[in-house]
Backbone as ProteinMPNN parsed JSONL, in Angstrom:
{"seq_chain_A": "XXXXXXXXXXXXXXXXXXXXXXXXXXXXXXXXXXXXXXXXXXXXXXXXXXXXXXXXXXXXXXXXXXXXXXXXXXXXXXXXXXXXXXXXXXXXXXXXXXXXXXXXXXXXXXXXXXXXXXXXXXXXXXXXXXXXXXXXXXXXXXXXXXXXXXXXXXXXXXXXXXXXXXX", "coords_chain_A": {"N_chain_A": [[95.123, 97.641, 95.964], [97.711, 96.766, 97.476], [97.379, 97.679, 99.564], [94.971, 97.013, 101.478], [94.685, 94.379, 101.263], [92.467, 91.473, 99.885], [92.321, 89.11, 101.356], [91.922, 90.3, 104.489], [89.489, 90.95, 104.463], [88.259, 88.355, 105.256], [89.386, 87.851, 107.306], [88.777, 90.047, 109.39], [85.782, 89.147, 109.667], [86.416, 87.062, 110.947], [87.927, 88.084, 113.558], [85.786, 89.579, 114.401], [84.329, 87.675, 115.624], [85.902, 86.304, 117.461], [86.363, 88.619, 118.965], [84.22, 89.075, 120.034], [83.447, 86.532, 121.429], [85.214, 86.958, 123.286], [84.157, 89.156, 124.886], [81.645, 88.552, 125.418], [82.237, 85.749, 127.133], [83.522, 86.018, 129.395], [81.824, 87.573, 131.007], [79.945, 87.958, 134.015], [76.838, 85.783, 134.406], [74.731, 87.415, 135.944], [74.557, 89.759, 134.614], [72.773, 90.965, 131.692], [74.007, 89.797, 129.47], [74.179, 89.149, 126.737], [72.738, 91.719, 125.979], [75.548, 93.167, 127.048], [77.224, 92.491, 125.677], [76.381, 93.061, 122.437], [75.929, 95.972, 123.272], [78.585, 97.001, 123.513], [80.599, 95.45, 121.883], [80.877, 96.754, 119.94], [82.525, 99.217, 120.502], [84.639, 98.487, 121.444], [85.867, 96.386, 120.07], [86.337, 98.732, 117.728], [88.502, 99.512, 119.022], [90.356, 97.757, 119.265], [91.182, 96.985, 116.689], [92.042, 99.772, 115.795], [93.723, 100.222, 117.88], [95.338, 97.972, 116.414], [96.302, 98.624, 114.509], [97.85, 100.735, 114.975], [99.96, 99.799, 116.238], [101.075, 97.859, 113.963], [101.377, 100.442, 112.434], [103.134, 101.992, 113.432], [105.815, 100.12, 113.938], [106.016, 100.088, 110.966], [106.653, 102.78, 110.551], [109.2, 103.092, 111.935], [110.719, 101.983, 110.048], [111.337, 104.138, 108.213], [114.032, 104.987, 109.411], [115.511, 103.966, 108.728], [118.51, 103.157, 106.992], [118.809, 102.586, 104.519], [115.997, 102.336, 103.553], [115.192, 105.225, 103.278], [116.994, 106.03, 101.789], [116.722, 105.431, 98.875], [117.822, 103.917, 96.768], [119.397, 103.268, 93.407], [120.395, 101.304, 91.846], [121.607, 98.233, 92.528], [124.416, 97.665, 92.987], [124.137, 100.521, 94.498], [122.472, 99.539, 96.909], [124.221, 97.872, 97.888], [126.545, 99.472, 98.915], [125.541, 101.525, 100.7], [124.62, 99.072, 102.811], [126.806, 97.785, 103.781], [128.573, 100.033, 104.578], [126.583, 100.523, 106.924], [126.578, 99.734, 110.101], [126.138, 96.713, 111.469], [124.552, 95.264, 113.587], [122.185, 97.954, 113.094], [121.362, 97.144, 110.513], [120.518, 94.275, 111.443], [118.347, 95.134, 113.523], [116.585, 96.124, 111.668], [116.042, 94.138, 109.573], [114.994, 91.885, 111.373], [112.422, 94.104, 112.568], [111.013, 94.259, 109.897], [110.856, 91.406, 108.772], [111.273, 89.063, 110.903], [111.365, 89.5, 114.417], [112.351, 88.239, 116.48], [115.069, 87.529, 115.454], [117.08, 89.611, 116.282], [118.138, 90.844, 119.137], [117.713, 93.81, 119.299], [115.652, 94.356, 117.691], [113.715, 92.557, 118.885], [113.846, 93.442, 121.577], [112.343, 96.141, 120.93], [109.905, 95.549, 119.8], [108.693, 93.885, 121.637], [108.579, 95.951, 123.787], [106.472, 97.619, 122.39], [104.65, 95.934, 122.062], [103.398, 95.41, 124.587], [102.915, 98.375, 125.43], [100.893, 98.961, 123.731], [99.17, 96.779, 125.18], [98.96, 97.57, 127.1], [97.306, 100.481, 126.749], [95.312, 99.184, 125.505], [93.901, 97.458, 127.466], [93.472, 100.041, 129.489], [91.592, 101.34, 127.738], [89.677, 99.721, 127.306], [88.639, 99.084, 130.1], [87.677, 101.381, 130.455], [85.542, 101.51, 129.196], [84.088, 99.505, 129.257], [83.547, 99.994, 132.391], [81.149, 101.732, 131.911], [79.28, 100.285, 131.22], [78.028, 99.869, 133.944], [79.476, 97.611, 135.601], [80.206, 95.761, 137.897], [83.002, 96.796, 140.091], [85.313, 94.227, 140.592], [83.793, 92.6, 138.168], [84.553, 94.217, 136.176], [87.475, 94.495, 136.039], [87.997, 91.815, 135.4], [86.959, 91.502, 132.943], [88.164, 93.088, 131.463], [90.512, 92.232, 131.745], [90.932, 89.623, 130.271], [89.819, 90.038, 127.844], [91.657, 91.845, 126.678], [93.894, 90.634, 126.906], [93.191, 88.593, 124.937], [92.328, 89.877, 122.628], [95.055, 91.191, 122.13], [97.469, 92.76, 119.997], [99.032, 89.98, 118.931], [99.575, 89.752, 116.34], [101.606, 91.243, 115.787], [103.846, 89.747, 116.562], [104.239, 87.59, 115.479], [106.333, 85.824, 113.04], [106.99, 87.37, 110.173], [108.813, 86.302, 108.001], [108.007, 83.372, 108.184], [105.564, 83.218, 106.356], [106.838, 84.086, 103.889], [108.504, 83.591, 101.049], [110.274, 85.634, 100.232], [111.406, 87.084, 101.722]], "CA_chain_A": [[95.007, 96.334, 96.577], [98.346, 96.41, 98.062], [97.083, 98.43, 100.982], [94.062, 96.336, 102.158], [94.705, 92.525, 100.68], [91.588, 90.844, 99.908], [92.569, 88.56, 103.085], [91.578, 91.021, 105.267], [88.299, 90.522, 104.419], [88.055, 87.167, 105.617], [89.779, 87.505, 108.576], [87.938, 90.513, 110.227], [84.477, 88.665, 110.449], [86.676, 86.013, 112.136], [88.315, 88.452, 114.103], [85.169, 90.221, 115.119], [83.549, 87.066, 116.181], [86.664, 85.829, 118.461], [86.183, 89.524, 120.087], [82.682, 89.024, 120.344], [83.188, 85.638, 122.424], [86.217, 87.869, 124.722], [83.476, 89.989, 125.702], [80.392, 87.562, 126.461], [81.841, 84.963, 128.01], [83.614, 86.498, 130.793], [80.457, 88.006, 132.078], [78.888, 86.379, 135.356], [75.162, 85.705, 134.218], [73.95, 88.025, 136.941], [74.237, 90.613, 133.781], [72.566, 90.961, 130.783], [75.516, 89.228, 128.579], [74.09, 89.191, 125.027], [72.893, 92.997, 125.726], [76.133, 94.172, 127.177], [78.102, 92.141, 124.405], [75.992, 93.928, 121.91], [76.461, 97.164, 123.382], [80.065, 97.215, 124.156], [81.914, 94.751, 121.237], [81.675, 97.428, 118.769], [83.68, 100.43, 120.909], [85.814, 97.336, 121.908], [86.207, 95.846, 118.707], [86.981, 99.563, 117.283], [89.291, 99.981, 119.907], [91.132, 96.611, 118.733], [91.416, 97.546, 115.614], [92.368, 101.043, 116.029], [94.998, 100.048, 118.107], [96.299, 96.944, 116.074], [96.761, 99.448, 113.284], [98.578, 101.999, 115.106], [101.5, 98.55, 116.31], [101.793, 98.038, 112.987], [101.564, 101.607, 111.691], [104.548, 102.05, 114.269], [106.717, 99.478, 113.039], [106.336, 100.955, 109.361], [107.266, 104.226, 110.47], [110.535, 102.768, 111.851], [111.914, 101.82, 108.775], [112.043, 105.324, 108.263], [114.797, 105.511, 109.951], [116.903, 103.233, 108.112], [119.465, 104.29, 105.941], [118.472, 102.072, 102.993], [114.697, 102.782, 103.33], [115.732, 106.693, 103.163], [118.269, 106.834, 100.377], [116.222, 105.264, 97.435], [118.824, 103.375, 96.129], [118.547, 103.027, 92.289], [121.299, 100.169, 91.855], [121.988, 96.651, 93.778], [125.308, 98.95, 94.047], [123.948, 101.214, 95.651], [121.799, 99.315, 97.953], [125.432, 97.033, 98.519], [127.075, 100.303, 99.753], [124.429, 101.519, 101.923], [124.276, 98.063, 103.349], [128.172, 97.757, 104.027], [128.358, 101.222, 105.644], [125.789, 100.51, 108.066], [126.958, 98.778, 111.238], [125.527, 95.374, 111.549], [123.57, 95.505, 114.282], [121.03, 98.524, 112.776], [120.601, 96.113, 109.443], [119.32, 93.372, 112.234], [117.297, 95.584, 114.046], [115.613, 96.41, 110.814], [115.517, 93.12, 109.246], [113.815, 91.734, 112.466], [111.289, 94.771, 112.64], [110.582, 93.436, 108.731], [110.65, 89.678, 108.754], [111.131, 88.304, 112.621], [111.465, 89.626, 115.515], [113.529, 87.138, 116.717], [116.221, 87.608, 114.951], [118.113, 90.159, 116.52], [117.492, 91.777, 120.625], [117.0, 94.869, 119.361], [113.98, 94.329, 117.207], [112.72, 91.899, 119.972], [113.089, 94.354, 122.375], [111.226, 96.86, 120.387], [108.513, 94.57, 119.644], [107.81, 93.34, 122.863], [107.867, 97.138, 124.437], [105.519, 98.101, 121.597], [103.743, 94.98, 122.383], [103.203, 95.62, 125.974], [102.086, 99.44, 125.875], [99.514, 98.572, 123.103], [98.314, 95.572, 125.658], [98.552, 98.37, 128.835], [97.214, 101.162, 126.228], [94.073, 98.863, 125.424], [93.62, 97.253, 128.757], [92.643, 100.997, 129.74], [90.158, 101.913, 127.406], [88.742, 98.639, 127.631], [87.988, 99.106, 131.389], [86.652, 102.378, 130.629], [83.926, 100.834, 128.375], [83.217, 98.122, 130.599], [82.775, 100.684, 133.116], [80.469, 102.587, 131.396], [77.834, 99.471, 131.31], [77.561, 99.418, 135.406], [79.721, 96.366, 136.169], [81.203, 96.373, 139.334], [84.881, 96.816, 139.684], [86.008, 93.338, 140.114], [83.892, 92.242, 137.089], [85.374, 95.214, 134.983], [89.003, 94.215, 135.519], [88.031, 90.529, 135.078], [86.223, 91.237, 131.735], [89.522, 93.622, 130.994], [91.736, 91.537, 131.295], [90.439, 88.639, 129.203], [89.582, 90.718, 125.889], [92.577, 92.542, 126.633], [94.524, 89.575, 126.076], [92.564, 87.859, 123.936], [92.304, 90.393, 121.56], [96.064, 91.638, 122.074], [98.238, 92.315, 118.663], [99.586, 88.501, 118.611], [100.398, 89.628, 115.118], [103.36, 91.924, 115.741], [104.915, 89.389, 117.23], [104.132, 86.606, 114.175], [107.342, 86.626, 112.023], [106.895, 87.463, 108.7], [109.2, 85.355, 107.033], [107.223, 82.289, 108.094], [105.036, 83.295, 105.318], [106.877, 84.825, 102.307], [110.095, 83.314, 100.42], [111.071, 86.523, 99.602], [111.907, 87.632, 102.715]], "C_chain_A": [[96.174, 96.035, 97.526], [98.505, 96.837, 99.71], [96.322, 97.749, 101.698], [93.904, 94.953, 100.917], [93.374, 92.533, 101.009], [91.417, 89.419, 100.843], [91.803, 88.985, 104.389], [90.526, 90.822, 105.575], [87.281, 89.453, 105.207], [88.259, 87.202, 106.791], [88.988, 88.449, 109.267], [87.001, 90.113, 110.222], [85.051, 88.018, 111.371], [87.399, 86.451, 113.313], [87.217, 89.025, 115.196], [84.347, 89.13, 115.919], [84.49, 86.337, 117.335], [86.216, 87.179, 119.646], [84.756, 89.469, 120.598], [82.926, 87.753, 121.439], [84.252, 86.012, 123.817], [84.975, 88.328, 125.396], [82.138, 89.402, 125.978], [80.788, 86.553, 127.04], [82.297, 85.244, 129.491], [82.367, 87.333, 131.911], [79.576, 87.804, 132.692], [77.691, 86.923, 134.304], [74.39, 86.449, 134.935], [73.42, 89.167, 135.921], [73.628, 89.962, 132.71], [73.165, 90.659, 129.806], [74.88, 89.63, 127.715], [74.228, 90.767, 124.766], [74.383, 93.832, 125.929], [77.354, 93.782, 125.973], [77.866, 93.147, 123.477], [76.459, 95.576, 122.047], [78.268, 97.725, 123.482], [81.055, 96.484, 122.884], [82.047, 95.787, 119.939], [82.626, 98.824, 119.288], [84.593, 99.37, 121.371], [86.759, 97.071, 120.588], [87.173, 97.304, 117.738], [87.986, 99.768, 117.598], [90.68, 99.22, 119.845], [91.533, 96.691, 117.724], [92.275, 98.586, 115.31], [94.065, 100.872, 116.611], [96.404, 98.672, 117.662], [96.933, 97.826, 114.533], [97.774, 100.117, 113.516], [99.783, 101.037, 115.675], [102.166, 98.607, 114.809], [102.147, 99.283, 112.313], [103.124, 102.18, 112.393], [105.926, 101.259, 114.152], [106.88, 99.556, 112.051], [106.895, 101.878, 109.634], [108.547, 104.402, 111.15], [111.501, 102.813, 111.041], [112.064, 102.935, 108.27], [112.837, 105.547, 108.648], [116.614, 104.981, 109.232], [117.268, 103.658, 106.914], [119.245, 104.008, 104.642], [116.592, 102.581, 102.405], [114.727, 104.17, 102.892], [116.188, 106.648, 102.082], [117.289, 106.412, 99.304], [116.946, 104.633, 96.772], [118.359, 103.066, 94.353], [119.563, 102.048, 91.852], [121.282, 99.318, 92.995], [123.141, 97.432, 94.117], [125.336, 99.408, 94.859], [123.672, 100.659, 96.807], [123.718, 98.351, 99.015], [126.335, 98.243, 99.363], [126.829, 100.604, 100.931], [124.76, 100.34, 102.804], [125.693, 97.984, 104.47], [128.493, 99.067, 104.862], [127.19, 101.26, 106.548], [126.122, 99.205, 109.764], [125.529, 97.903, 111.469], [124.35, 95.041, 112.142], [122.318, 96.485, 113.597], [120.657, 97.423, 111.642], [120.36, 95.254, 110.675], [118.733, 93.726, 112.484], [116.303, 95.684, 112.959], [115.269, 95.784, 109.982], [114.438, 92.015, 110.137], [112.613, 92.59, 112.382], [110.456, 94.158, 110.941], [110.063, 92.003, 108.851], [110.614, 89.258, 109.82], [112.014, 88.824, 113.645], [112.942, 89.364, 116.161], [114.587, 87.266, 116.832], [117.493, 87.944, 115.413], [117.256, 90.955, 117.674], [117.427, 92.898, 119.891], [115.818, 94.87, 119.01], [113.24, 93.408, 118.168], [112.285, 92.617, 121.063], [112.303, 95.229, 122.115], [110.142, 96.329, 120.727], [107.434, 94.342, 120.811], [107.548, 94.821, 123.67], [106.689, 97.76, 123.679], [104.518, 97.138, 121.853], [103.103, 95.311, 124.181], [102.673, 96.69, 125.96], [101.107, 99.399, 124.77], [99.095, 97.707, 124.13], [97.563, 96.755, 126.706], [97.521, 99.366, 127.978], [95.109, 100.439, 126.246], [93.149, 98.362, 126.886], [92.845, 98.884, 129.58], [91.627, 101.325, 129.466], [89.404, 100.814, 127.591], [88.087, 98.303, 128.98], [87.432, 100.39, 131.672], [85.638, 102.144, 129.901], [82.989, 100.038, 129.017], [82.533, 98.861, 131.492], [80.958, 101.472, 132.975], [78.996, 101.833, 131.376], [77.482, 99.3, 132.548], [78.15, 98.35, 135.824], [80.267, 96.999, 137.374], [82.721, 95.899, 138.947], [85.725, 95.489, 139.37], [85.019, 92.164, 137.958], [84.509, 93.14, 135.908], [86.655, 94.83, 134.628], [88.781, 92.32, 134.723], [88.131, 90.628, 133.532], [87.621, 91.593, 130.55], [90.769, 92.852, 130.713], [91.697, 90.385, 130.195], [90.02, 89.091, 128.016], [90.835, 90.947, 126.011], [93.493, 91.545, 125.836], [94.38, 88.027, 125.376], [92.729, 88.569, 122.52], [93.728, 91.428, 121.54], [96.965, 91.155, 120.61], [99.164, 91.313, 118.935], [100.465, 89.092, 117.127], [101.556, 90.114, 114.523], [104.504, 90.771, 116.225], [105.191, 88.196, 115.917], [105.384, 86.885, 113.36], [106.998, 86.378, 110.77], [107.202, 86.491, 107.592], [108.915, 84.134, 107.307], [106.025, 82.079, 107.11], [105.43, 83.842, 104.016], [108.243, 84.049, 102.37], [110.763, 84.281, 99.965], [111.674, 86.868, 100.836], [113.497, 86.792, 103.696]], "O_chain_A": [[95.954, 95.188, 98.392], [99.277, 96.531, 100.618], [96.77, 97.653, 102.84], [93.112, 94.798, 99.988], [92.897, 93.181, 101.941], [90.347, 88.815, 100.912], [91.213, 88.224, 105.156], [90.246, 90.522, 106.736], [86.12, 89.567, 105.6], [87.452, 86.652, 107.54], [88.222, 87.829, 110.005], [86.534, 90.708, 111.194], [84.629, 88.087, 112.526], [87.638, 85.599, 114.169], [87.415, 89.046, 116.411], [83.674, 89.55, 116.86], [83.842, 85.745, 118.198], [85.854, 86.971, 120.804], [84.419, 89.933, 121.687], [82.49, 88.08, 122.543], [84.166, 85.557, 124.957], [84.749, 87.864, 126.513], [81.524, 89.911, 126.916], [79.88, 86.039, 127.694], [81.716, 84.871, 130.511], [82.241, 87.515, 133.121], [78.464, 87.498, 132.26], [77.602, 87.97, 133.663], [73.192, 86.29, 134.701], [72.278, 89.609, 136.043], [73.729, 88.746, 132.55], [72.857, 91.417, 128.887], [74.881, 90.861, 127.748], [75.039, 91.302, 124.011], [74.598, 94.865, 125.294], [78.169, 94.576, 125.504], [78.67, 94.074, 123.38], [77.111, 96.234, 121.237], [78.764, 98.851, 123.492], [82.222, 96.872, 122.832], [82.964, 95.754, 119.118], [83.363, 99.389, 118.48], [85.618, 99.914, 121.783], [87.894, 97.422, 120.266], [88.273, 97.133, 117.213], [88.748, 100.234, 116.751], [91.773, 99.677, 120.179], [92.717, 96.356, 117.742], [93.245, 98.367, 114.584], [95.136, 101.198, 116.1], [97.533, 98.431, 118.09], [97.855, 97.507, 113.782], [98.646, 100.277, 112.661], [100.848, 101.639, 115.54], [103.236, 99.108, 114.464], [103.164, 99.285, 111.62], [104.025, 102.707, 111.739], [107.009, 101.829, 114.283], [107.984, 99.132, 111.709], [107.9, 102.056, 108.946], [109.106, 105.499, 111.128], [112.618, 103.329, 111.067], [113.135, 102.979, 107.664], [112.971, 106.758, 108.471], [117.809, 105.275, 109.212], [116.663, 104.29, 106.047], [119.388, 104.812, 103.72], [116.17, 102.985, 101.322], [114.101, 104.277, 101.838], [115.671, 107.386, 101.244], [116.982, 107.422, 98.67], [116.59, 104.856, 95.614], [117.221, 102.71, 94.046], [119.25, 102.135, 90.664], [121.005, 99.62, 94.156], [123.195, 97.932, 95.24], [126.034, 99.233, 95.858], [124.322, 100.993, 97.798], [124.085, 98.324, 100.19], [126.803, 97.915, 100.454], [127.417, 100.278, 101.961], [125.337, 100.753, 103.81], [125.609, 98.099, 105.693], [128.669, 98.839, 106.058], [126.914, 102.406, 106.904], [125.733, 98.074, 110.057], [124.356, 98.257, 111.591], [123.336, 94.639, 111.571], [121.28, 95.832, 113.493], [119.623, 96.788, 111.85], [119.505, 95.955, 111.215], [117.724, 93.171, 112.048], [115.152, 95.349, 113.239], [114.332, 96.209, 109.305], [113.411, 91.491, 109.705], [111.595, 91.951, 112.115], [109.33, 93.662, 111.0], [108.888, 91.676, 109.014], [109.469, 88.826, 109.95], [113.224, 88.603, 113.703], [114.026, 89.936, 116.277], [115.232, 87.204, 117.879], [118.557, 87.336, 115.29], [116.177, 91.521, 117.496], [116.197, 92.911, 119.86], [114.906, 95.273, 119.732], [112.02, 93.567, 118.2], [111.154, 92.677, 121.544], [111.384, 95.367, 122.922], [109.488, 96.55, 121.746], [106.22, 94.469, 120.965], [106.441, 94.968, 124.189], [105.906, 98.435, 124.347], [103.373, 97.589, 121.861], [101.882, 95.273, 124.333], [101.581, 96.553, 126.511], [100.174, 100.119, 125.127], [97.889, 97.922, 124.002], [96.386, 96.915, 127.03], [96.432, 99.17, 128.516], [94.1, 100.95, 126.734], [92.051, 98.789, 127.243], [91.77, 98.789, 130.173], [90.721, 101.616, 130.247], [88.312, 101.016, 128.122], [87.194, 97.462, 129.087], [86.848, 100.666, 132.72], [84.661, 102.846, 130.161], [81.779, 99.935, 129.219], [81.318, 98.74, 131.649], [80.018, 101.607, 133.758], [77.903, 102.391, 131.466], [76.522, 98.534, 132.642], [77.417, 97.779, 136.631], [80.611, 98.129, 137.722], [83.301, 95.179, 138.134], [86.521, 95.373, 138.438], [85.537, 91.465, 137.086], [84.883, 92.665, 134.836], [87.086, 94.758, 133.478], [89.367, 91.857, 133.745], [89.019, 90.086, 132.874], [88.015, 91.021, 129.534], [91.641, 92.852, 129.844], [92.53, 90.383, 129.289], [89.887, 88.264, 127.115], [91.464, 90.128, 125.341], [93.78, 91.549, 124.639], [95.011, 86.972, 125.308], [93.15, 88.013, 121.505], [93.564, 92.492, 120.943], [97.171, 90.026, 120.164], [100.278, 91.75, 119.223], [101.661, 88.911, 116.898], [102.225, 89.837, 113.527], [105.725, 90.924, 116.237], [106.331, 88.016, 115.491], [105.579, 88.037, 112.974], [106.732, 85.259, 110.331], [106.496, 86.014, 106.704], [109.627, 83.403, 106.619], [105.509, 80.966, 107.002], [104.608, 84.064, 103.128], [108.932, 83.883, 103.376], [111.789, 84.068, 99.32], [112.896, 86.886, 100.691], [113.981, 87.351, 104.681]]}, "name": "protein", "num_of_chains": 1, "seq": "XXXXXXXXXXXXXXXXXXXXXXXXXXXXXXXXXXXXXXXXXXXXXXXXXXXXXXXXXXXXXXXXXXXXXXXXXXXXXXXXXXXXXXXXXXXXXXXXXXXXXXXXXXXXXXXXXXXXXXXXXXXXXXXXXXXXXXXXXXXXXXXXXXXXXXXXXXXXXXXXXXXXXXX"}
């Protein structure tokens, strides 16, 4: 359960039905909207998904790097050593990438470059899908750009500790 919260649940219908209104309403009426919605919001939708996994799966595989995540500490001791031998700055960077952003420029800058080539990353495939239904070019970028950042990970940027007291 601690892998896929029973949350989740809830929120992807409401997720899939925000991407569902990205991708029909930008589309002049000259097209077939409902059909190309239909056809197109589930390689979209996958594609949203896919890549809101791989933001966060990328900010988990950070904290690999940190010295406390690494060692295993089996004492508050320990972890107080660790902590104290680590120049200041990396504990922000890696309390930001955890709890907020914010906190400290490095983890903001992270964030926001990880935020940005997921936006550019999806923005691509999403105008090669579009393509793929016959729009013409300026409705492709139109349509692109409006899922794109509609359905852009918002939630990397969300800080954490606005929802947990532990943090």
């Amino acid at each position: 359960m601690w892998l896929i919260p029973p949350v989740v649940f809830m929120i992807i219908p409401l997720k899939m039905l925000i991407d569902w209104f990205a991708i029909y309403l930008p589309l002049d009426k000259k097209y077939n909207r409902k059909e190309l919605t239909v056809k197109a919001s589930w390689k979209i939708w996958l594609t949203d998904l896919g890549l809101h996994l791989a933001a966060v799966g990328i900010m988990y595989a950070v904290l690999y790097i940190d010295p406390l995540f690494r060692s295993n500490p089996t004492s508050f001791d320990d972890v107080k050593e660790i902590s104290n031998a680590t120049p200041d700055w990396i504990v922000a960077f890696f309390e930001g990438v955890i709890a907020n952003p914010f906190n400290s420029i490095y983890s903001m800058i992270f964030v926001l470059i990880l935020f940005v080539v997921i936006i550019l990353i999806q923005f691509k495939i999403t105008q090669k899908i579009y393509a793929k239904f016959g729009l013409d070019a300026k409705q492709v970028t139109k349509s692109s750009i409006i899922s794109t950042l509609l359905m852009a990970p918002w939630i990397i940027i969300i800080p954490t500790s606005l929802f947990s007291s532990i943090i």
